[in-house]
N, CA, C, O and CB atoms as a CASP TS submission, in Angstrom:
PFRMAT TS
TARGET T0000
AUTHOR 0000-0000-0000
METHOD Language model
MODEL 1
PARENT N/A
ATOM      1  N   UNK     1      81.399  84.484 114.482  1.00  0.00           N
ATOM      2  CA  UNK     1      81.855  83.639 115.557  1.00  0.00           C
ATOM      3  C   UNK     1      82.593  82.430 114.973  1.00  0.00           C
ATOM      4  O   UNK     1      81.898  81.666 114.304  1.00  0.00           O
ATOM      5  CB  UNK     1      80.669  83.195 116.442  1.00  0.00           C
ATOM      6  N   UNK     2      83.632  82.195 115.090  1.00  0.00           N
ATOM      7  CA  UNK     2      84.312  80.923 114.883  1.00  0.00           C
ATOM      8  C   UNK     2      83.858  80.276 115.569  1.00  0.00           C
ATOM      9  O   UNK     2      83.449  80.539 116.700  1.00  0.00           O
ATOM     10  CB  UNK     2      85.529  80.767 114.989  1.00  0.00           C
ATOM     11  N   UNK     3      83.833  78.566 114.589  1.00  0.00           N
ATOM     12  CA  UNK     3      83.375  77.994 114.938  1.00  0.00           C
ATOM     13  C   UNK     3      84.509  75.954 114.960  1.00  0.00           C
ATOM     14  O   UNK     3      84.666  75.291 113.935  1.00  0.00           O
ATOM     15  CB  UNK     3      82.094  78.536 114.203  1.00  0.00           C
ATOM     16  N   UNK     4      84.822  75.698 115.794  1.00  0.00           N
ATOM     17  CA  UNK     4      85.961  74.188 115.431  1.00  0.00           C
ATOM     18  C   UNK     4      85.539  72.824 115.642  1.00  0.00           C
ATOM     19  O   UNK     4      84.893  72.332 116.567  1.00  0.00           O
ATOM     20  CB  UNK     4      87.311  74.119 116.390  1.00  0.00           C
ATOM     21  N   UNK     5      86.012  72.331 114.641  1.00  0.00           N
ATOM     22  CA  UNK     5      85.524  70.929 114.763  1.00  0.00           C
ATOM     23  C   UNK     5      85.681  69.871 115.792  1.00  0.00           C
ATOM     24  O   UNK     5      86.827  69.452 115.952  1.00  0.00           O
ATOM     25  CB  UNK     5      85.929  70.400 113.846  1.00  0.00           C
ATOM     26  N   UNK     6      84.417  69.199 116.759  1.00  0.00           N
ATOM     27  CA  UNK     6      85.324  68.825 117.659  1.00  0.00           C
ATOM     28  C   UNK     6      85.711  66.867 117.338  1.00  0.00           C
ATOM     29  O   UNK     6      86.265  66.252 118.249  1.00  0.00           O
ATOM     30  CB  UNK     6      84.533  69.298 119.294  1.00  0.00           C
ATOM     31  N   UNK     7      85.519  66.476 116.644  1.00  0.00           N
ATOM     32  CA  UNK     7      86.107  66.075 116.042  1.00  0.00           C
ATOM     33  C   UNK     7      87.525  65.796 115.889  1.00  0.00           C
ATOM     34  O   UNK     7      88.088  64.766 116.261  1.00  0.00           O
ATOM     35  CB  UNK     7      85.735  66.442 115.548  1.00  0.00           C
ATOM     36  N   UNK     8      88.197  67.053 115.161  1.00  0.00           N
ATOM     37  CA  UNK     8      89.689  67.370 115.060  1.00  0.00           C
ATOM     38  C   UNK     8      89.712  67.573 116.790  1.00  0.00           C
ATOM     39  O   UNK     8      90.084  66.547 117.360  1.00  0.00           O
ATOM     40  CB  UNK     8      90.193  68.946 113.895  1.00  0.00           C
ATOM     41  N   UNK     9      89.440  68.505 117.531  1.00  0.00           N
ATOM     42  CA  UNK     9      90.058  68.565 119.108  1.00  0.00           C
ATOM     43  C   UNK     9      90.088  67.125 119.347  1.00  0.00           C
ATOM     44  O   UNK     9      91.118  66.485 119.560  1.00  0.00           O
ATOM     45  CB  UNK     9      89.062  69.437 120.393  1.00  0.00           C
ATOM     46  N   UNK    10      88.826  66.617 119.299  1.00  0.00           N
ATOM     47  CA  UNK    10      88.696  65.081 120.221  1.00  0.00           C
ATOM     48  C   UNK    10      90.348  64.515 119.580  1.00  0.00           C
ATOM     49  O   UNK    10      91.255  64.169 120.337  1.00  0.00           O
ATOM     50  CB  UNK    10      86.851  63.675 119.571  1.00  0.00           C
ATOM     51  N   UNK    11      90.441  64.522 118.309  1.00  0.00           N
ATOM     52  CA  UNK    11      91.802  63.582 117.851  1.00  0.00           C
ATOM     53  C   UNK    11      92.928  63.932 118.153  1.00  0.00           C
ATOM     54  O   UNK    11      93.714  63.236 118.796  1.00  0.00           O
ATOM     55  CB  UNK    11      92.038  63.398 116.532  1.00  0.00           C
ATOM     56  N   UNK    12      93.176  65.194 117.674  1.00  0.00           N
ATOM     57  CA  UNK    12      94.386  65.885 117.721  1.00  0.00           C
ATOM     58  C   UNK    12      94.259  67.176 118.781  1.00  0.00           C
ATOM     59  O   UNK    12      95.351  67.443 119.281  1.00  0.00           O
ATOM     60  CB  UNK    12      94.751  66.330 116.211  1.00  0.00           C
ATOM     61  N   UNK    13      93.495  67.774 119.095  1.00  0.00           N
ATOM     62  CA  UNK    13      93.887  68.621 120.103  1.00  0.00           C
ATOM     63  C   UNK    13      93.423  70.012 119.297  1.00  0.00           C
ATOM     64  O   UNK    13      93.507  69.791 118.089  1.00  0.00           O
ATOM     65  CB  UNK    13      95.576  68.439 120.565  1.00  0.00           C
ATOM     66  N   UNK    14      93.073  71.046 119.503  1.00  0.00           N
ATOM     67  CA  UNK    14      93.360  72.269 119.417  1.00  0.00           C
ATOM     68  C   UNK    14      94.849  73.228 119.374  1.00  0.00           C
ATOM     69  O   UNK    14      95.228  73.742 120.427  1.00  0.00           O
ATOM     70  CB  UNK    14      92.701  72.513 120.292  1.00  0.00           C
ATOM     71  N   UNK    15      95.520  73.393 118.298  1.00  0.00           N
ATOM     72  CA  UNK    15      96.494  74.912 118.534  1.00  0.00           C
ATOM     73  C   UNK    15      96.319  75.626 118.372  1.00  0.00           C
ATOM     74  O   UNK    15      95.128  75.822 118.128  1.00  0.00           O
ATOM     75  CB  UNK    15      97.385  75.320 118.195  1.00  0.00           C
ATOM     76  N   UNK    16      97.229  76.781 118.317  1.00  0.00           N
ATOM     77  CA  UNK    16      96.839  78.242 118.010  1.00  0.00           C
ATOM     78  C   UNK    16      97.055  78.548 116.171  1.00  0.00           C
ATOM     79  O   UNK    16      96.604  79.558 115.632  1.00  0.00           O
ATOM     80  CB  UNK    16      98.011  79.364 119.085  1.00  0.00           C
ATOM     81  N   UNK    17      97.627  77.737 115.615  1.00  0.00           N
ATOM     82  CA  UNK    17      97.903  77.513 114.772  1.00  0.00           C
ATOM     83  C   UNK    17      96.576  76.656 113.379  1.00  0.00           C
ATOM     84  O   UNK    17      96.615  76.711 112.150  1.00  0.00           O
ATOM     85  CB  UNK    17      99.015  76.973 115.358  1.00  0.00           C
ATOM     86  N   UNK    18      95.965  76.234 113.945  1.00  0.00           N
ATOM     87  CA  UNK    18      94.476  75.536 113.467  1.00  0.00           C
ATOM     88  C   UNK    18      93.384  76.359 112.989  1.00  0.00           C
ATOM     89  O   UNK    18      92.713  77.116 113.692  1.00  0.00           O
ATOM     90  CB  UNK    18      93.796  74.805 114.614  1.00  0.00           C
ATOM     91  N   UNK    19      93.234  76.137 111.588  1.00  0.00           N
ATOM     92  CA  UNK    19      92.048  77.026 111.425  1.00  0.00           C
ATOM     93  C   UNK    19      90.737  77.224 111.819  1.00  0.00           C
ATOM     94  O   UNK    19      90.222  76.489 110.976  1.00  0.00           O
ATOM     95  CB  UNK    19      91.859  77.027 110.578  1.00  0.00           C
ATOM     96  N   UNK    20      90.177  77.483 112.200  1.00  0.00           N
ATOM     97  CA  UNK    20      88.848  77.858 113.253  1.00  0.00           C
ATOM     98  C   UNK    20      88.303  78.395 111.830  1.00  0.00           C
ATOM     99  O   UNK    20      88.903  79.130 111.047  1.00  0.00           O
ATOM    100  CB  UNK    20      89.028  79.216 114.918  1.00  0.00           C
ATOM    101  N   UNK    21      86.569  77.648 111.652  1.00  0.00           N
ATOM    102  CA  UNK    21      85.848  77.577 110.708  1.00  0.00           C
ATOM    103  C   UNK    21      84.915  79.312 111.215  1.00  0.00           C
ATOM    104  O   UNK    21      84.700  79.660 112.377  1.00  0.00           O
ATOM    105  CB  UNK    21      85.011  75.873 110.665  1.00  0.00           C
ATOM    106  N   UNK    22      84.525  80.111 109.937  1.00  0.00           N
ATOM    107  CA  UNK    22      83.964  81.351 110.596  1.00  0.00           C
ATOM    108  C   UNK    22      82.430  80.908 110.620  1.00  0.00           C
ATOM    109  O   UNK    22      81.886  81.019 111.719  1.00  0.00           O
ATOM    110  CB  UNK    22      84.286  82.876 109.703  1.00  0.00           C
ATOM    111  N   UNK    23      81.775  80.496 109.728  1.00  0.00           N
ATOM    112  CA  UNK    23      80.598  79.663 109.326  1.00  0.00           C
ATOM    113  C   UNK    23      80.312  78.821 109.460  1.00  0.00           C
ATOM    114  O   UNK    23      81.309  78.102 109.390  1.00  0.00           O
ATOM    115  CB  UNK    23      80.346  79.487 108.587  1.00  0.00           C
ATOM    116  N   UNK    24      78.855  77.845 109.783  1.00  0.00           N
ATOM    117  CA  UNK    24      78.824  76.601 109.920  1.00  0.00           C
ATOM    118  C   UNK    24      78.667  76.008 108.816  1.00  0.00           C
ATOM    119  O   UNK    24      78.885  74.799 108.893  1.00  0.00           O
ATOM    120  CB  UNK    24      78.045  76.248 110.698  1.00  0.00           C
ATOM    121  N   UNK    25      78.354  76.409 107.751  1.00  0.00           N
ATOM    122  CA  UNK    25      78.250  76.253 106.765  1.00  0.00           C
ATOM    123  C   UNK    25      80.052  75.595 106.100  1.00  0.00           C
ATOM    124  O   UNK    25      80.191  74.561 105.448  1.00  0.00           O
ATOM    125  CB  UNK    25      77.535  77.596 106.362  1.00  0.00           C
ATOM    126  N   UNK    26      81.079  76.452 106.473  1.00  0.00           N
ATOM    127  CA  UNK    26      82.349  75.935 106.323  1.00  0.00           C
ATOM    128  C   UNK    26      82.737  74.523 107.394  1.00  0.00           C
ATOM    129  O   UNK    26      83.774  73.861 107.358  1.00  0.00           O
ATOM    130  CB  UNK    26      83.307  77.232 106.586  1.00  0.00           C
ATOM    131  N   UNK    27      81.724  74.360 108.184  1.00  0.00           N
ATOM    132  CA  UNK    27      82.477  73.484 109.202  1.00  0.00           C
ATOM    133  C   UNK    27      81.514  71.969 108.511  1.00  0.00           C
ATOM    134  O   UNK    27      81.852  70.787 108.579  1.00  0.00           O
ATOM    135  CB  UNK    27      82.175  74.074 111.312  1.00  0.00           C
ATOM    136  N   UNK    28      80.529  72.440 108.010  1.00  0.00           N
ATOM    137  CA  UNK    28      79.788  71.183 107.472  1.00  0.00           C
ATOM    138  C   UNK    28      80.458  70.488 106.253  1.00  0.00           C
ATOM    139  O   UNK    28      80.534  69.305 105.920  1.00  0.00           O
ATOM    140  CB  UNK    28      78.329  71.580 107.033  1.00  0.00           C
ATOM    141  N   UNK    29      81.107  72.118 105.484  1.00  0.00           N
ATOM    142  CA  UNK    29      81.787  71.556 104.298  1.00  0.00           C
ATOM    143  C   UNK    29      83.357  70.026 104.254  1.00  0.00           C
ATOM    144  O   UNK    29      83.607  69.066 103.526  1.00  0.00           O
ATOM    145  CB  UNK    29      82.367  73.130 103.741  1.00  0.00           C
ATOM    146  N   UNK    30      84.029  70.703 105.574  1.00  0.00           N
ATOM    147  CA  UNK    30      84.804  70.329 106.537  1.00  0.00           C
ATOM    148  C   UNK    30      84.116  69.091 106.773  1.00  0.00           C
ATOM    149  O   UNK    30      84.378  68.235 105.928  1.00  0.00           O
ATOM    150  CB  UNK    30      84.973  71.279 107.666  1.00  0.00           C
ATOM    151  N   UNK    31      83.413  68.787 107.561  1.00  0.00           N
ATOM    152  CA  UNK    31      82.503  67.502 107.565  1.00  0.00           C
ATOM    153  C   UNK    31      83.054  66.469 106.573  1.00  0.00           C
ATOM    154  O   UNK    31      83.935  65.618 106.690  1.00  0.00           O
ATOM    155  CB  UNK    31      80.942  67.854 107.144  1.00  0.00           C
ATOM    156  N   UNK    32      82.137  66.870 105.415  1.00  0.00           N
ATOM    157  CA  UNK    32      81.923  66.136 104.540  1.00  0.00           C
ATOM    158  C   UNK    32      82.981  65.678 103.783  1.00  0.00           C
ATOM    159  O   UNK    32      83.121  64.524 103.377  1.00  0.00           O
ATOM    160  CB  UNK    32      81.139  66.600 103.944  1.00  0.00           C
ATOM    161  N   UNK    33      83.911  66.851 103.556  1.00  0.00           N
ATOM    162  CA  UNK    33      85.277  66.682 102.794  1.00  0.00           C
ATOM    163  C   UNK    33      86.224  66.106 103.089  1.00  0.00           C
ATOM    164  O   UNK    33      86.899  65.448 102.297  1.00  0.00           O
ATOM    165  CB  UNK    33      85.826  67.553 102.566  1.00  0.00           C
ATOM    166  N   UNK    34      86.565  66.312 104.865  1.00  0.00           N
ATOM    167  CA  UNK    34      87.746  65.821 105.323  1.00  0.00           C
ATOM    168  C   UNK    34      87.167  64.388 106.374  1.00  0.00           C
ATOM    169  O   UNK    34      87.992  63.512 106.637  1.00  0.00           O
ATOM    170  CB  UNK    34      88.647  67.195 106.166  1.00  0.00           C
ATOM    171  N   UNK    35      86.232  64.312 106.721  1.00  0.00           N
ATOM    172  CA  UNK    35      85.830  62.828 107.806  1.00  0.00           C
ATOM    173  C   UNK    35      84.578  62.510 107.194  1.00  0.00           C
ATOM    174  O   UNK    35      83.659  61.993 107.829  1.00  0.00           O
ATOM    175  CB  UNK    35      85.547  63.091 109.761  1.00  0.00           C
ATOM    176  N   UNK    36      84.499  62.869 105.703  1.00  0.00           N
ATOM    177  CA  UNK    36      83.273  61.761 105.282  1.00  0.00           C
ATOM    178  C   UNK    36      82.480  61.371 105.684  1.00  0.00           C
ATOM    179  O   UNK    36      82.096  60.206 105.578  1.00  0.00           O
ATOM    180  CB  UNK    36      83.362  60.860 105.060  1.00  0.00           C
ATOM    181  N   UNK    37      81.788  62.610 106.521  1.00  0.00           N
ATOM    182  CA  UNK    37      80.108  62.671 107.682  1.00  0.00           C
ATOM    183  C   UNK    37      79.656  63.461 106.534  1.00  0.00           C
ATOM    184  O   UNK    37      80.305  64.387 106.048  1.00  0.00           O
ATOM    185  CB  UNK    37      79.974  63.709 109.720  1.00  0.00           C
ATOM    186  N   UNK    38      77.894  62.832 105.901  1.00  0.00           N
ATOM    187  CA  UNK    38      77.048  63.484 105.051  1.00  0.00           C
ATOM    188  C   UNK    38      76.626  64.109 106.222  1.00  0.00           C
ATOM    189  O   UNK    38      76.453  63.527 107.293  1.00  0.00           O
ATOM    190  CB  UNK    38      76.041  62.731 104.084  1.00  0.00           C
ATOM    191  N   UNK    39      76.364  66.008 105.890  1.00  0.00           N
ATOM    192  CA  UNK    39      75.187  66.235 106.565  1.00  0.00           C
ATOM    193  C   UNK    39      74.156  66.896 106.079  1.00  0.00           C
ATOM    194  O   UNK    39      74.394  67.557 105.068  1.00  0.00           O
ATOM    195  CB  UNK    39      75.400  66.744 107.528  1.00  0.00           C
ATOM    196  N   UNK    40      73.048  66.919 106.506  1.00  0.00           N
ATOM    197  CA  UNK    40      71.647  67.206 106.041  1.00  0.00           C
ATOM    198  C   UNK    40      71.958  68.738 106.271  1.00  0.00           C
ATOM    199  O   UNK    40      72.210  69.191 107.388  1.00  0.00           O
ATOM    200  CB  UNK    40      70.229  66.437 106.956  1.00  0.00           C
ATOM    201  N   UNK    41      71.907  69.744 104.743  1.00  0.00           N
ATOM    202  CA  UNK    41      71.478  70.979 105.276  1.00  0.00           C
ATOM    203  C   UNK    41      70.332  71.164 105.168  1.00  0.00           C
ATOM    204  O   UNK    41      69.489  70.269 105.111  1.00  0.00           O
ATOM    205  CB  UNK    41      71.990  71.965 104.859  1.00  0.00           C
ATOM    206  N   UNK    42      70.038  72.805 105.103  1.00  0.00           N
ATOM    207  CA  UNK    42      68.679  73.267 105.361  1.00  0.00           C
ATOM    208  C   UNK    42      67.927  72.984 104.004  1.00  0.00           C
ATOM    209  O   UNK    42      68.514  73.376 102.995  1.00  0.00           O
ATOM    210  CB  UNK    42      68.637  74.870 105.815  1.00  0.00           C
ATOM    211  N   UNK    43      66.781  72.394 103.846  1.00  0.00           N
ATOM    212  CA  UNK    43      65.463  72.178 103.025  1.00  0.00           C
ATOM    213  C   UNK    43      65.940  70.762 102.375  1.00  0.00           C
ATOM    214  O   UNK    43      65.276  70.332 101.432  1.00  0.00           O
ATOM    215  CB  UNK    43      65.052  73.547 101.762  1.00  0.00           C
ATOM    216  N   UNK    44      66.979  70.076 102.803  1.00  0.00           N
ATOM    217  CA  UNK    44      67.126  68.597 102.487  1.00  0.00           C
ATOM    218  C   UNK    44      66.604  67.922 103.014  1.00  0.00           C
ATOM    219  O   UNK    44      66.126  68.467 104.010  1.00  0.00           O
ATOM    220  CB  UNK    44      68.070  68.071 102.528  1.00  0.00           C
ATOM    221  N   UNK    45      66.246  66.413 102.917  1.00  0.00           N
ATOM    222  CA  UNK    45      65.847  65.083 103.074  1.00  0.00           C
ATOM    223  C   UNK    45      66.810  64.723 103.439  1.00  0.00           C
ATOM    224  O   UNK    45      67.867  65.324 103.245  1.00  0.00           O
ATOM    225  CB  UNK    45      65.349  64.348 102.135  1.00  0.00           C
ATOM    226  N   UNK    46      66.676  63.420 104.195  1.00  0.00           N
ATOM    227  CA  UNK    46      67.851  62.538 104.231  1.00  0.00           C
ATOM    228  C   UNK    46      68.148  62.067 103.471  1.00  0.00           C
ATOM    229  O   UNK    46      69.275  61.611 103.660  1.00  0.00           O
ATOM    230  CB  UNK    46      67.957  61.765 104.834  1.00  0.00           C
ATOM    231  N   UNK    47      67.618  61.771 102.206  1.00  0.00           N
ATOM    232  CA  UNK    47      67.949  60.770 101.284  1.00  0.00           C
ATOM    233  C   UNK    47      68.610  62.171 100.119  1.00  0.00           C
ATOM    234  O   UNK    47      69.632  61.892  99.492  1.00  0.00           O
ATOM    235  CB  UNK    47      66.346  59.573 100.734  1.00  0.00           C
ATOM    236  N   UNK    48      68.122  63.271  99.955  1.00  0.00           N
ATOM    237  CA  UNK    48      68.738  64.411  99.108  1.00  0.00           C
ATOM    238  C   UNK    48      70.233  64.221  99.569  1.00  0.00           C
ATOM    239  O   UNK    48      71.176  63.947  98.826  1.00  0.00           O
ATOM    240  CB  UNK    48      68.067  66.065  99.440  1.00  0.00           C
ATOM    241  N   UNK    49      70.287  64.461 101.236  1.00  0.00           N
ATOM    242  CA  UNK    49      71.591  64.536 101.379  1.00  0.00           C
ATOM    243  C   UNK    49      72.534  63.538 101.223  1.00  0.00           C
ATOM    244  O   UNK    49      73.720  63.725 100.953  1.00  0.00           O
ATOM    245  CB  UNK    49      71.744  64.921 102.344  1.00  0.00           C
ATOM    246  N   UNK    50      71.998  62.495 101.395  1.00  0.00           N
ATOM    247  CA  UNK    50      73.074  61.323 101.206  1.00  0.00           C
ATOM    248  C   UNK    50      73.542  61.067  99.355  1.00  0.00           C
ATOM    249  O   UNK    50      74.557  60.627  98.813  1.00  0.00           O
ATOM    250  CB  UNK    50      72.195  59.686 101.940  1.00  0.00           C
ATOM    251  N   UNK    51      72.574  61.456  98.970  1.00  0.00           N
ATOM    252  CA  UNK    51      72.985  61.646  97.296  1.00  0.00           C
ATOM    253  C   UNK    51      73.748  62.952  96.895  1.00  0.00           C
ATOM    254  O   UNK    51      74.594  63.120  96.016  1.00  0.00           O
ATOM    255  CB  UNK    51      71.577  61.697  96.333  1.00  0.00           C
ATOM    256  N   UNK    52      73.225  63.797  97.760  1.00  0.00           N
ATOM    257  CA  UNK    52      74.339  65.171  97.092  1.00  0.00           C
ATOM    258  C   UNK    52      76.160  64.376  97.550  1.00  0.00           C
ATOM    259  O   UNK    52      76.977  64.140  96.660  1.00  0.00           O
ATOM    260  CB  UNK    52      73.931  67.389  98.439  1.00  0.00           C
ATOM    261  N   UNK    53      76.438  64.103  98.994  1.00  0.00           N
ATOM    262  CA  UNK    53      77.023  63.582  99.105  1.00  0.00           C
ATOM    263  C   UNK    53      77.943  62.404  98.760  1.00  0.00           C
ATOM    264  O   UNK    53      79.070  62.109  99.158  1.00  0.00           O
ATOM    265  CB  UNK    53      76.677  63.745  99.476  1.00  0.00           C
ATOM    266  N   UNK    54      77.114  61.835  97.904  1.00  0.00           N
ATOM    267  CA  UNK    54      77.971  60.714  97.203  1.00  0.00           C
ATOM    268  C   UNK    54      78.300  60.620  95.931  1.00  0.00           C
ATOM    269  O   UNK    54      79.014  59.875  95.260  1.00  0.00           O
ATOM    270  CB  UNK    54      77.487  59.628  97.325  1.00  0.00           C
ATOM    271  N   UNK    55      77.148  62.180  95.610  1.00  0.00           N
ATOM    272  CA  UNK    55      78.392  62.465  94.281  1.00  0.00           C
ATOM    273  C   UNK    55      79.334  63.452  94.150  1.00  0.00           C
ATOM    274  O   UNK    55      80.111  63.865  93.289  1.00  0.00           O
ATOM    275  CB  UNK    55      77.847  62.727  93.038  1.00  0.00           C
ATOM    276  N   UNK    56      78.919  63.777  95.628  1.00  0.00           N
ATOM    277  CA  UNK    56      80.673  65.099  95.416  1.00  0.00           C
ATOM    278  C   UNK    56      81.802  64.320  95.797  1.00  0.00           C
ATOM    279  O   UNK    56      82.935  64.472  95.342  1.00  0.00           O
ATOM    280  CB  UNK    56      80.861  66.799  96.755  1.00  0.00           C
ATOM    281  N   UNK    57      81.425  63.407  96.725  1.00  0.00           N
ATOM    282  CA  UNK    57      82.819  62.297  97.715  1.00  0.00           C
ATOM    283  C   UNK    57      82.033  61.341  97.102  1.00  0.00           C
ATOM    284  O   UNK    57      80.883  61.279  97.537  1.00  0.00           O
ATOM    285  CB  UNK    57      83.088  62.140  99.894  1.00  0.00           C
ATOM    286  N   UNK    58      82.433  60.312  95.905  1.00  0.00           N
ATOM    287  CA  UNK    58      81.952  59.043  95.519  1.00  0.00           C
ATOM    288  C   UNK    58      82.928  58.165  95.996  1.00  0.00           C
ATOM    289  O   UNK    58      82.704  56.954  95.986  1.00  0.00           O
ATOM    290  CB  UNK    58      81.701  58.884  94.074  1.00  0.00           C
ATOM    291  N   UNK    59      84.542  58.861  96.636  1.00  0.00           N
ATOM    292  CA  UNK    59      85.487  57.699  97.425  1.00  0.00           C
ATOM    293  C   UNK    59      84.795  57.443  98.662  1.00  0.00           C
ATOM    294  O   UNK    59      85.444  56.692  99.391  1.00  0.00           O
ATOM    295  CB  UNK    59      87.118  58.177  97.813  1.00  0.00           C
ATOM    296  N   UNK    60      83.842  57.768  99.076  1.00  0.00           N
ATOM    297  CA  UNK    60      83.235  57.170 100.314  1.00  0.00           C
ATOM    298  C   UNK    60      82.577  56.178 100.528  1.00  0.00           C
ATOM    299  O   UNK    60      82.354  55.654 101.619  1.00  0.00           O
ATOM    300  CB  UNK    60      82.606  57.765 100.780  1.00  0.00           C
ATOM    301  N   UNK    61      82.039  55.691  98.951  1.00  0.00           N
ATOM    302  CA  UNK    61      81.863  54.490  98.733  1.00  0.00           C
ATOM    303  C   UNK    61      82.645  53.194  98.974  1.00  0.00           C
ATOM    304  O   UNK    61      82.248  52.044  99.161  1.00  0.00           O
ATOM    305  CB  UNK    61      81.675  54.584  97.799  1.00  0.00           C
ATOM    306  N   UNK    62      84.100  53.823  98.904  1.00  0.00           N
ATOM    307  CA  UNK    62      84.846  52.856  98.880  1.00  0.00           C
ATOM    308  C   UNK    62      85.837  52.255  99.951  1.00  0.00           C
ATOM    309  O   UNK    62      86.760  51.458  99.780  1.00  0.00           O
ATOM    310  CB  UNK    62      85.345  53.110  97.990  1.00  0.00           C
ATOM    311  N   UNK    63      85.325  52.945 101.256  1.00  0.00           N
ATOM    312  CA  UNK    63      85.923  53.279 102.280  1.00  0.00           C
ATOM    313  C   UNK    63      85.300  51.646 102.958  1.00  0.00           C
ATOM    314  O   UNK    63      84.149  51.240 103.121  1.00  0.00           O
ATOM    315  CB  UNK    63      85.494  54.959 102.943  1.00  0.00           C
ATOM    316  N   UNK    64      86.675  50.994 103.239  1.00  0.00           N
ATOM    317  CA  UNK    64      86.552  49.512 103.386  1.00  0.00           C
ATOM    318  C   UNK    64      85.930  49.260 104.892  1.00  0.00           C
ATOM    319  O   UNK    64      85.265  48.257 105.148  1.00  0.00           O
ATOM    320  CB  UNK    64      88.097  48.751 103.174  1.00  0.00           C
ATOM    321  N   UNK    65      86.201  50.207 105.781  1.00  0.00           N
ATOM    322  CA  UNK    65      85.563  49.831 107.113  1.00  0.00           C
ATOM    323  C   UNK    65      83.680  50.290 106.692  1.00  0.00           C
ATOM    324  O   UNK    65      82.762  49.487 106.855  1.00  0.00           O
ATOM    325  CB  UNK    65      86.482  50.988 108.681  1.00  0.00           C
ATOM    326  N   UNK    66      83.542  51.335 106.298  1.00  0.00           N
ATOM    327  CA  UNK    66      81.946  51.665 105.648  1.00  0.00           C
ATOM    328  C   UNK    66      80.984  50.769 105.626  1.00  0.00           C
ATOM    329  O   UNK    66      79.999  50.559 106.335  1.00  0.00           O
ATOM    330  CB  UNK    66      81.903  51.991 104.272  1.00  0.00           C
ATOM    331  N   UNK    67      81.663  50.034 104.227  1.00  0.00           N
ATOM    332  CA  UNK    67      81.495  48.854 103.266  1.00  0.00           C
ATOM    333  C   UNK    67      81.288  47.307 104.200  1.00  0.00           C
ATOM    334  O   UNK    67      80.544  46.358 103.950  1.00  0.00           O
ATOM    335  CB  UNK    67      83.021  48.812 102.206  1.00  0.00           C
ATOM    336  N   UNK    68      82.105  47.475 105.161  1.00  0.00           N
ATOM    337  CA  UNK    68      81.915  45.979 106.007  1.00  0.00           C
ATOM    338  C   UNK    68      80.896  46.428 107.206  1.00  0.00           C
ATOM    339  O   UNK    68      80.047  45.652 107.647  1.00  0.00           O
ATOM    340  CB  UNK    68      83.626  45.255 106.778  1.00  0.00           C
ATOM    341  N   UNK    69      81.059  47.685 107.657  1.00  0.00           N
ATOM    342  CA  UNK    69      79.885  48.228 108.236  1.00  0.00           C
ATOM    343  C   UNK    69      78.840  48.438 107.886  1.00  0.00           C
ATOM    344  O   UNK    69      78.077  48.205 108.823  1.00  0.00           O
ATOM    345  CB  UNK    69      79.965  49.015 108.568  1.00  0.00           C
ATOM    346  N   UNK    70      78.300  48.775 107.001  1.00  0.00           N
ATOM    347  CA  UNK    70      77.166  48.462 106.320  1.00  0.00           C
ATOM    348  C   UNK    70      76.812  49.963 105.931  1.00  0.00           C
ATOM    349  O   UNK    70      75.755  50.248 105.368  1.00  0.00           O
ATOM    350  CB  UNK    70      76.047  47.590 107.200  1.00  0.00           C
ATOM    351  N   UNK    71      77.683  50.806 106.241  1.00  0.00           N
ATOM    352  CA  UNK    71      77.698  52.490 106.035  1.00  0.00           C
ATOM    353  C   UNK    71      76.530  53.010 106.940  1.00  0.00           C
ATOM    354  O   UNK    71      75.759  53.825 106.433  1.00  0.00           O
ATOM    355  CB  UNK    71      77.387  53.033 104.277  1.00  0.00           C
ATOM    356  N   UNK    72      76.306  52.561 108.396  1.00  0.00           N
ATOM    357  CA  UNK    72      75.147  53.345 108.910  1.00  0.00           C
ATOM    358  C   UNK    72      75.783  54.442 109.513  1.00  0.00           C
ATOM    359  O   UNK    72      76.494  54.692 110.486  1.00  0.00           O
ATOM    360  CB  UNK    72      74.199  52.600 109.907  1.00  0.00           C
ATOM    361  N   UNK    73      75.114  55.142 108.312  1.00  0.00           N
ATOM    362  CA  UNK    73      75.307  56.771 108.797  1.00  0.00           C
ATOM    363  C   UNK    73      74.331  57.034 109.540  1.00  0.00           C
ATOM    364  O   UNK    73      73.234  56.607 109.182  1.00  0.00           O
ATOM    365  CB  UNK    73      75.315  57.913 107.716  1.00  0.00           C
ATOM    366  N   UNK    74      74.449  57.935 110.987  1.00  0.00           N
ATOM    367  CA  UNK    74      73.298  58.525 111.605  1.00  0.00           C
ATOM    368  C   UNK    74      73.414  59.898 111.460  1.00  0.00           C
ATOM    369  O   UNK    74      74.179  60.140 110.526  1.00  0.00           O
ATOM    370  CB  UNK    74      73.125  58.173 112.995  1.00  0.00           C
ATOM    371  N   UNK    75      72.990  60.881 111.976  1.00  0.00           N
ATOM    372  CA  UNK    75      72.781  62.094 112.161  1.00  0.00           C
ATOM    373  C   UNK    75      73.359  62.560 113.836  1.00  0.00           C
ATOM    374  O   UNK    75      72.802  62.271 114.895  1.00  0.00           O
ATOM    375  CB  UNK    75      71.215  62.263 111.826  1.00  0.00           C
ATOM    376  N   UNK    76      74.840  63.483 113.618  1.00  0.00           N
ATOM    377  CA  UNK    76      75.545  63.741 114.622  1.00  0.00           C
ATOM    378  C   UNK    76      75.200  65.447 114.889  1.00  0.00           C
ATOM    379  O   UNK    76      75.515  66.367 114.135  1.00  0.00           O
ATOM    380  CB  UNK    76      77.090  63.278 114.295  1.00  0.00           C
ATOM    381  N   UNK    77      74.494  65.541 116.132  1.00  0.00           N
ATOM    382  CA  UNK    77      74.684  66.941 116.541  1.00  0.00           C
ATOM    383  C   UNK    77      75.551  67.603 117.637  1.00  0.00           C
ATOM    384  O   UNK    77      75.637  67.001 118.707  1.00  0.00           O
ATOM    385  CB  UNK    77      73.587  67.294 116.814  1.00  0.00           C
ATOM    386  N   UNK    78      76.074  68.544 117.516  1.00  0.00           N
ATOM    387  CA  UNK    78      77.289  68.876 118.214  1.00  0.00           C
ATOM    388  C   UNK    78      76.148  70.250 119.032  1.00  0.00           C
ATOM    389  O   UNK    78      76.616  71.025 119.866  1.00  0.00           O
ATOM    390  CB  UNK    78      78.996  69.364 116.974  1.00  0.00           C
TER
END
């Protein structure tokens, strides 16, 4: 089952042309890679995940709105 970020719809819209994730597993990767949302997979902690996360994307550290925000990440379910 494909699966799309809504996210990308909310911003830009859906085309026919847009890749549609087959796995959620690809849409988490997506997550993390392209809008710099850690998410908790299966048999993680919150705190596992926020460290796996900041050393695969350590530019997220540096992300100036974050940084003045204080980086509160919550936990987003779709």
């Amino acid at each position: 089952m494909a699966v799309a970020c809504k996210i990308c719809i909310k911003s830009k819209g859906v085309r026919g042309s847009d890749k549609l994730f087959e796995t959620q597993e690809e849409l988490n990767d997506h997550l993390e890679s392209y809008h710099h949302m850690p998410v908790i997979r299966k048999g993680e902690s919150k705190e596992e995940a926020i460290k796996r996360f900041l050393e695969n994307y350590p530019a997220a550290r540096k992300c100036p709105k974050c940084i003045a925000e204080g980086a509160p990440w919550t936990k987003i379910t779709f």
